[in-house]
C-alpha positions as a Markdown table, in Angstrom:
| # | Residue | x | y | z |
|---|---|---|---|---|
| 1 | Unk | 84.2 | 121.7 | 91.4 |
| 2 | Unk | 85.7 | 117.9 | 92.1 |
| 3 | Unk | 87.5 | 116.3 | 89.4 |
| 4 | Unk | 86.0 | 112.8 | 88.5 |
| 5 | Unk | 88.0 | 110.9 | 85.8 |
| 6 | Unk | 86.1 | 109.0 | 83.2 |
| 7 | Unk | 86.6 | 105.8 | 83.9 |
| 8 | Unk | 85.7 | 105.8 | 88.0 |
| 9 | Unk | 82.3 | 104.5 | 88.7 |
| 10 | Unk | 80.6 | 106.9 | 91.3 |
| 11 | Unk | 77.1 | 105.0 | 92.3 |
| 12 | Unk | 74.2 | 107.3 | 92.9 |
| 13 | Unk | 73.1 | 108.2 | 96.0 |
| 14 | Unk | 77.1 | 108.7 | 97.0 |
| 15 | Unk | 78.1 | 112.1 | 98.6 |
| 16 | Unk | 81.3 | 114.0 | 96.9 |
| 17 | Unk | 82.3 | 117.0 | 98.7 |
| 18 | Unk | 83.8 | 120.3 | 96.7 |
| 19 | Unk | 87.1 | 120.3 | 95.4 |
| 20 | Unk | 87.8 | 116.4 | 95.5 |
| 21 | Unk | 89.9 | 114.5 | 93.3 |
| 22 | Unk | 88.8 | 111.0 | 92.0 |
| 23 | Unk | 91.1 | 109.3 | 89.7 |
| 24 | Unk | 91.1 | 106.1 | 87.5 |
| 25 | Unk | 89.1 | 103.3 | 87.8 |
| 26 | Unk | 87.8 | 104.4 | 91.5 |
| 27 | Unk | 84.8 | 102.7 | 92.8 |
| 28 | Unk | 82.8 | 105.0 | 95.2 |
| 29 | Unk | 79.5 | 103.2 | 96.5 |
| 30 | Unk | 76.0 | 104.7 | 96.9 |
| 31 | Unk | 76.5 | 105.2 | 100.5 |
| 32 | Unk | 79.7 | 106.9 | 100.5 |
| 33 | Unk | 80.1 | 110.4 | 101.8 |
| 34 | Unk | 83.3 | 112.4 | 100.6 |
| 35 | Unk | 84.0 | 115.7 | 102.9 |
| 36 | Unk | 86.1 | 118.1 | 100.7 |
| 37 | Unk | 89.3 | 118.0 | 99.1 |
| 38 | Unk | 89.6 | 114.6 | 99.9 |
| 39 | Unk | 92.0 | 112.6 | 96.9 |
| 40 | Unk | 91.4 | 109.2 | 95.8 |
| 41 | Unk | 94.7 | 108.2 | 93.5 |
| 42 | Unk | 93.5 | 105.3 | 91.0 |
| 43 | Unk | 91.8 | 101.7 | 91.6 |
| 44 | Unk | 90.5 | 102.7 | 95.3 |
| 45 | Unk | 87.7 | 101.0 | 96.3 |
| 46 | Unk | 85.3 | 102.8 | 98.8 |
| 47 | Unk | 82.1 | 101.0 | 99.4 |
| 48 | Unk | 79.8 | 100.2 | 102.6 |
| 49 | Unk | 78.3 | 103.1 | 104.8 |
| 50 | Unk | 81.5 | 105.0 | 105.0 |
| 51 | Unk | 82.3 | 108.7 | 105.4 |
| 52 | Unk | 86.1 | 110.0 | 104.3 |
| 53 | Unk | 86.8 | 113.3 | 106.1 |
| 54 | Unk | 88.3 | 116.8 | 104.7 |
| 55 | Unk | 91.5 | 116.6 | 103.0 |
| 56 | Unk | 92.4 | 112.9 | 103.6 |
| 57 | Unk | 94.3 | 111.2 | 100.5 |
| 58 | Unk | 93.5 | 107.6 | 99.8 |
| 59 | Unk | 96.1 | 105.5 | 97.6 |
| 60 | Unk | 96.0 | 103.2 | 95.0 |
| 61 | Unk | 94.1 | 99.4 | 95.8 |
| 62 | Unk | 93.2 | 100.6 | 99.0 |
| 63 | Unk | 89.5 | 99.5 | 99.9 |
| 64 | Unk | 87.8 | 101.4 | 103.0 |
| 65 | Unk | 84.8 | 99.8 | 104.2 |
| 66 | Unk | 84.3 | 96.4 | 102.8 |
| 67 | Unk | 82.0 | 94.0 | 105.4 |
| 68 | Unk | 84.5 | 92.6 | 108.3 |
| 69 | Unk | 86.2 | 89.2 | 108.2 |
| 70 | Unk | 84.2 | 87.8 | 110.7 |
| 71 | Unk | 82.4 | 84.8 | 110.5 |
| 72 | Unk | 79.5 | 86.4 | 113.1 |
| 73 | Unk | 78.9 | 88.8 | 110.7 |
| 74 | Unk | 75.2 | 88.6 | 109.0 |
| 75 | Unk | 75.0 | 91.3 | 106.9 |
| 76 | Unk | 73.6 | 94.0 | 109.1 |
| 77 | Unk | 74.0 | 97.5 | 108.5 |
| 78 | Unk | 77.4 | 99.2 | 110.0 |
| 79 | Unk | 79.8 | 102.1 | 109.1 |
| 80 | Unk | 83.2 | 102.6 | 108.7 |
| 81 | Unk | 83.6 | 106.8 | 109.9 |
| 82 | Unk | 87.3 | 108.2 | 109.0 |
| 83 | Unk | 88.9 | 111.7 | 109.7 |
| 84 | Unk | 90.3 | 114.3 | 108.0 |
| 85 | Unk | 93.9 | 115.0 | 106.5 |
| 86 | Unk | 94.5 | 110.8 | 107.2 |
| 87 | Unk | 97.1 | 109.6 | 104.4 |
| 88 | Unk | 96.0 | 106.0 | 103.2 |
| 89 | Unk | 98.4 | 104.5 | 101.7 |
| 90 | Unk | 98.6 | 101.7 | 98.6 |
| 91 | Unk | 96.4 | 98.2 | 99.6 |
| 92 | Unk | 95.6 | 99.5 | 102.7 |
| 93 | Unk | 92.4 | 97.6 | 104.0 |
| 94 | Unk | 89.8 | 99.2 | 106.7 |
| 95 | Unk | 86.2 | 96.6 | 107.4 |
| 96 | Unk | 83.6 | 98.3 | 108.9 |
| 97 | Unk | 81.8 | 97.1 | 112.5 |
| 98 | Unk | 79.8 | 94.6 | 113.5 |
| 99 | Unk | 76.6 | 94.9 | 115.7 |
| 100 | Unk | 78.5 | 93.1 | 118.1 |
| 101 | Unk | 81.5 | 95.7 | 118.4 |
| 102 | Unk | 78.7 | 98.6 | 118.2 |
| 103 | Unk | 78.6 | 99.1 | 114.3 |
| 104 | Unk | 81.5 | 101.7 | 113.9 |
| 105 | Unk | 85.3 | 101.2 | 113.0 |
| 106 | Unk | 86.6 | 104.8 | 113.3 |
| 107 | Unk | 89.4 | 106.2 | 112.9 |
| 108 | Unk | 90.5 | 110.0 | 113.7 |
| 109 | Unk | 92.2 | 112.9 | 112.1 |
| 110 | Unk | 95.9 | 112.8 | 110.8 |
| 111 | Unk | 96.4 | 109.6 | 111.1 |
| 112 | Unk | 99.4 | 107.8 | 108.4 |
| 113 | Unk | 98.2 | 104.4 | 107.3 |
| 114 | Unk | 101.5 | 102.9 | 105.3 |
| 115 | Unk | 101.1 | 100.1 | 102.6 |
| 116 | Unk | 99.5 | 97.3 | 103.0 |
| 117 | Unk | 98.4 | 98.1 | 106.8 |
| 118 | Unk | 94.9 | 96.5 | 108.0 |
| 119 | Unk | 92.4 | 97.7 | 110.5 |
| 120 | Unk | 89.4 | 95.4 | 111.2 |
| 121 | Unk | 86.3 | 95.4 | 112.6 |
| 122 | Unk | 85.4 | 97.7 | 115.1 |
| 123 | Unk | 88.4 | 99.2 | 115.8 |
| 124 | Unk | 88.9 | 102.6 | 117.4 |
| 125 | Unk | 92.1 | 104.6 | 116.5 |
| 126 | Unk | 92.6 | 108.1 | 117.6 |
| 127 | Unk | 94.3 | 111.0 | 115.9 |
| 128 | Unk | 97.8 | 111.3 | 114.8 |
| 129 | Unk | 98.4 | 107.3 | 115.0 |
| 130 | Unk | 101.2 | 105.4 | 112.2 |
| 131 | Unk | 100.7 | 102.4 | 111.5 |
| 132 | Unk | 103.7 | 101.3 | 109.6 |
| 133 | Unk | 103.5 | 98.3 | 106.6 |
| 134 | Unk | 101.8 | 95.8 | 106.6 |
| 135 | Unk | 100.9 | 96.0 | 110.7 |
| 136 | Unk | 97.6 | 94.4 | 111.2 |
| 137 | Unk | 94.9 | 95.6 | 114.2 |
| 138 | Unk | 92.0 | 92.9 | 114.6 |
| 139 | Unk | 89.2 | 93.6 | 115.4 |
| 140 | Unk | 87.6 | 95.6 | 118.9 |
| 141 | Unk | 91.0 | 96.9 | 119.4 |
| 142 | Unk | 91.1 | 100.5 | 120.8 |
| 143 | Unk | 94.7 | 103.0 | 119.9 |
| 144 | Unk | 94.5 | 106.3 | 121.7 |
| 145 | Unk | 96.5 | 109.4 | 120.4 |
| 146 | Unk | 100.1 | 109.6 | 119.1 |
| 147 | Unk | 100.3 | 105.9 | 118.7 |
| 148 | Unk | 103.1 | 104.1 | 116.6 |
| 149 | Unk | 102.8 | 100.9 | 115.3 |
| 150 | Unk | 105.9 | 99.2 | 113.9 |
| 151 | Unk | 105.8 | 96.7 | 110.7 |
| 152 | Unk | 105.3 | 93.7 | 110.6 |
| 153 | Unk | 103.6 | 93.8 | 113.8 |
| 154 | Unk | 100.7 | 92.4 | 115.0 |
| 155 | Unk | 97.8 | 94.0 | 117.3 |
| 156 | Unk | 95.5 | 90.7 | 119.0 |
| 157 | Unk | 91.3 | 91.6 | 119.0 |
| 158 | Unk | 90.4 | 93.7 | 122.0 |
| 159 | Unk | 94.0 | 95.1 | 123.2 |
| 160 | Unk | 94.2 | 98.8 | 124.3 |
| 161 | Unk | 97.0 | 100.8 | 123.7 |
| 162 | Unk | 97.7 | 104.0 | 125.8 |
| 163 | Unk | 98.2 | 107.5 | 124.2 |
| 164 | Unk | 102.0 | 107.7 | 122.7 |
| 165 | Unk | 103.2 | 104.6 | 122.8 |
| 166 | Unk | 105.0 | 102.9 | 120.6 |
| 167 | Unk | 105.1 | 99.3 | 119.5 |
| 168 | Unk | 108.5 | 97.9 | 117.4 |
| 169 | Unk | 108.7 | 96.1 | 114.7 |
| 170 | Unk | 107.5 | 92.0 | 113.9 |
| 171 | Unk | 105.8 | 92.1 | 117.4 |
| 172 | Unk | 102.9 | 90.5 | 118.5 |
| 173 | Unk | 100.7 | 92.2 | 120.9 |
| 174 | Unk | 98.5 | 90.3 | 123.0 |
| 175 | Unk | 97.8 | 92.7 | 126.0 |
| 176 | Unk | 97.0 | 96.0 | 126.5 |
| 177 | Unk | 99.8 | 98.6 | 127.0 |
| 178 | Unk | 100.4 | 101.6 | 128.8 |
| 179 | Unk | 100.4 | 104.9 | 127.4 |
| 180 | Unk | 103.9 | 105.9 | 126.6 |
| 181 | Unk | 105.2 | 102.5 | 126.9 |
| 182 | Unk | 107.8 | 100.8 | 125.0 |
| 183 | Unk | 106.8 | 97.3 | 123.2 |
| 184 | Unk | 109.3 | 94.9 | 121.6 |
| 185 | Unk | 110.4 | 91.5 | 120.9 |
| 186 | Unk | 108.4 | 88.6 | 119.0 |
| 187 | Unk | 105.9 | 88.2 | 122.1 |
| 188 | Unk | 105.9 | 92.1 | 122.5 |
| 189 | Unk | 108.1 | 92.9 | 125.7 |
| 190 | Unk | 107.1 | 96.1 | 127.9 |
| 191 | Unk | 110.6 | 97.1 | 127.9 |
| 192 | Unk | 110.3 | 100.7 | 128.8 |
| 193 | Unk | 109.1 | 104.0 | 127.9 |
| 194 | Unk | 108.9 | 105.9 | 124.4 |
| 195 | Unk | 111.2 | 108.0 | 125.2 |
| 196 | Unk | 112.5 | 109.2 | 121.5 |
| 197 | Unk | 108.5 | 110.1 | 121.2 |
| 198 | Unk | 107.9 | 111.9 | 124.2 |
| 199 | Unk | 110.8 | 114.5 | 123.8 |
| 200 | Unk | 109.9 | 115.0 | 120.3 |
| 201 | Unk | 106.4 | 116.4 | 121.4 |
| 202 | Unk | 108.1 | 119.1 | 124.2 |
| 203 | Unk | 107.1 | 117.2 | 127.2 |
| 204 | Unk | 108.8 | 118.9 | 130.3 |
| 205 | Unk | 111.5 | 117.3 | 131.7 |
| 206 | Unk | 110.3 | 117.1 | 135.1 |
| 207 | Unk | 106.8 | 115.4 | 133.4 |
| 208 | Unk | 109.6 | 112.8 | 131.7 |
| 209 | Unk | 111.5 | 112.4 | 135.1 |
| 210 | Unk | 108.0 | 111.8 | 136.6 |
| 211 | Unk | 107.3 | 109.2 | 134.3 |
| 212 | Unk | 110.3 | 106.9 | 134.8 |
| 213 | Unk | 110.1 | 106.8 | 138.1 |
| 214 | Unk | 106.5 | 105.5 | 138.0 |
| 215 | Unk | 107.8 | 103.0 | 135.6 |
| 216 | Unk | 110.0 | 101.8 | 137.9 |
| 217 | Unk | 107.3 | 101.8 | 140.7 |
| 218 | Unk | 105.5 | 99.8 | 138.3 |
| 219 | Unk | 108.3 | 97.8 | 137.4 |
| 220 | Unk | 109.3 | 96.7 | 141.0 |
| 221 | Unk | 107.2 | 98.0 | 143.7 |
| 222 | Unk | 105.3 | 96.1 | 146.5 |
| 223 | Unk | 101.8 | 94.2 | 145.7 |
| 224 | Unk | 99.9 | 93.5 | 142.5 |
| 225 | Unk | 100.7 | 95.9 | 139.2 |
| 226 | Unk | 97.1 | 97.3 | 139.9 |
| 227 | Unk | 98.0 | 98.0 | 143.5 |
| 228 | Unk | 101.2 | 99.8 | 142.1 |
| 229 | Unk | 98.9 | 101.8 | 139.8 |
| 230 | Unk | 96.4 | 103.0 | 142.1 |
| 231 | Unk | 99.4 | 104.0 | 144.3 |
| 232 | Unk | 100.9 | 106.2 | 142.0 |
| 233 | Unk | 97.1 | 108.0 | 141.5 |
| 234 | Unk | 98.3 | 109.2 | 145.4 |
| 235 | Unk | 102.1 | 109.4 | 145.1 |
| 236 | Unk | 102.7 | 111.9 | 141.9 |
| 237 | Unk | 100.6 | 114.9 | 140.3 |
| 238 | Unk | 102.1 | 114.5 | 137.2 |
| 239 | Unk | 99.4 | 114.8 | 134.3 |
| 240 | Unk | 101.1 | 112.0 | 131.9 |
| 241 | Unk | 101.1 | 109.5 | 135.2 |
| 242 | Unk | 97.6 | 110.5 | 136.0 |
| 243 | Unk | 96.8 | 109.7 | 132.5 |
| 244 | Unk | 98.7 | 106.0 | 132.5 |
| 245 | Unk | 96.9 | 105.4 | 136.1 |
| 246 | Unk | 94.2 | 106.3 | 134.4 |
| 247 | Unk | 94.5 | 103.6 | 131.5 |
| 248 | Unk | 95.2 | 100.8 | 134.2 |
| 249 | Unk | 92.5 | 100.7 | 136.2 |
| 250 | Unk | 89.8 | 101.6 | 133.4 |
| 251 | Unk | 87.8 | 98.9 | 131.6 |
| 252 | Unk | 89.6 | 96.3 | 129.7 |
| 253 | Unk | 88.7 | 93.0 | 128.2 |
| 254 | Unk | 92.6 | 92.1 | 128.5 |
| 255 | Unk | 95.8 | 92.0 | 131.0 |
| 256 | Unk | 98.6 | 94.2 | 130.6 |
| 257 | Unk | 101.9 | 93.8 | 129.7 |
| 258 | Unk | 103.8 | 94.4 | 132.6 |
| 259 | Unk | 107.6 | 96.1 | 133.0 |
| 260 | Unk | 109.9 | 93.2 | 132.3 |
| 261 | Unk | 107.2 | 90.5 | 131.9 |
């Protein structure tokens, strides 16, 4: 049985899963769906095609799934799609797609969204990402695994960013970054590796050796930064610098920060 207070407004045709927790003055909209357990604390406002996932928790004044702040939006039918055991915190906004961006913002599963955080339209974020206050990611953007986004900061529309890295606080982002790099400063620096976050997930210390020296190769080598990359594809079998290679000479609708640049 879910626990619905009085005073929330639950539209019908909206989907609440077993054992879920809805509390004051909660607006749910008809094309909601709820997995289980999930917890809405009082005054969130869920509306939109958008589906919550098992066991997330969703704050106060947080609204999930409002239409995007885009002006080439026209009203057509999107979704916003969000994981399970996420934590949502207070005024925390998330807009669903656009046809343009393919109709989905998603986010995955344990995920930490702190106050006043904003994901727009479009966006794809992978599992286990922070997003610290008040942090913004505009629209298209796309943050792979174990990402960490400092407060204050700011993600431009379209950037990547690789699989545990970690962006510091009041920076602006306006190219993609590699995955376990290091971004800081106002303009967002590549100033290294995460470090800190890589040896608190176990990585081997010959996969962390590994990984500096292709950021020095990237750093400092001979010929373009995508010439350096697809040299290191040949140069070292290490999974975690197969797996920035990868990242550098996929798709991307932006540059790259570069090592000291």
């Amino acid at each position: 049985m879910s626990q619905i207070h009085p005073s929330a407004v639950i539209e019908e045709g909206a989907i609440i899963g077993e054992g879920c927790e809805v509390g004051p003055f909660c607006v749910v909209g008809a094309d909601v769906v709820l997995g289980d357990r999930v917890v809405l604390k009082s005054h969130v406002v869920l509306t939109g095609h958008t589906e919550i996932g098992d066991e997330t928790v969703v704050f106060s004044f947080a609204v999930l799934g409002e239409v995007p702040q885009d002006l080439k939006f026209k009203g057509e039918q999107s979704r916003t799609l969000i994981g399970k055991r996420n934590r949502i915190r207070e005024h925390v906004t998330v807009n669903a797609g656009t046809e343009g961006g393919g109709g989905v913002t998603r986010i995955g599963d344990d995920g930490l969204f702190m106050a006043g955080c904003h994901i727009a339209h479009d966006a794809k974020i992978g599992d286990r990402v922070i997003v610290v206050n008040s942090a913004a990611i505009a629209g298209h953007c796309v943050l792979e695994d174990d990402v960490i986004i400092g407060g204050l900061s700011g993600i431009h529309q379209w950037v990547r960013i690789g699989k545990g890295a970690i962006i510091g606080a009041v920076t602006m982002v306006t190219n993609d970054v590699i995955p376990y790099g290091l971004v800081q400063a106002p303009r967002g620096d590549l100033d290294g590796l995460n470090l800190v976050g890589l040896k608190r997930r176990g990585v081997a210390r010959s996969d962390i050796t590994a990984l500096r020296a292709a950021f020095q190769m990237l750093a400092q080598g001979e010929g373009t930064f995508q010439e350096r990359a697809r040299r290191l594809a040949d140069e070292s079998d290490s999974d975690y610098v197969q797996e920035i290679v990868a990242f550098i000479t996929g798709d991307s609708d932006r540059s790259f920060l570069t090592p000291g640049g």
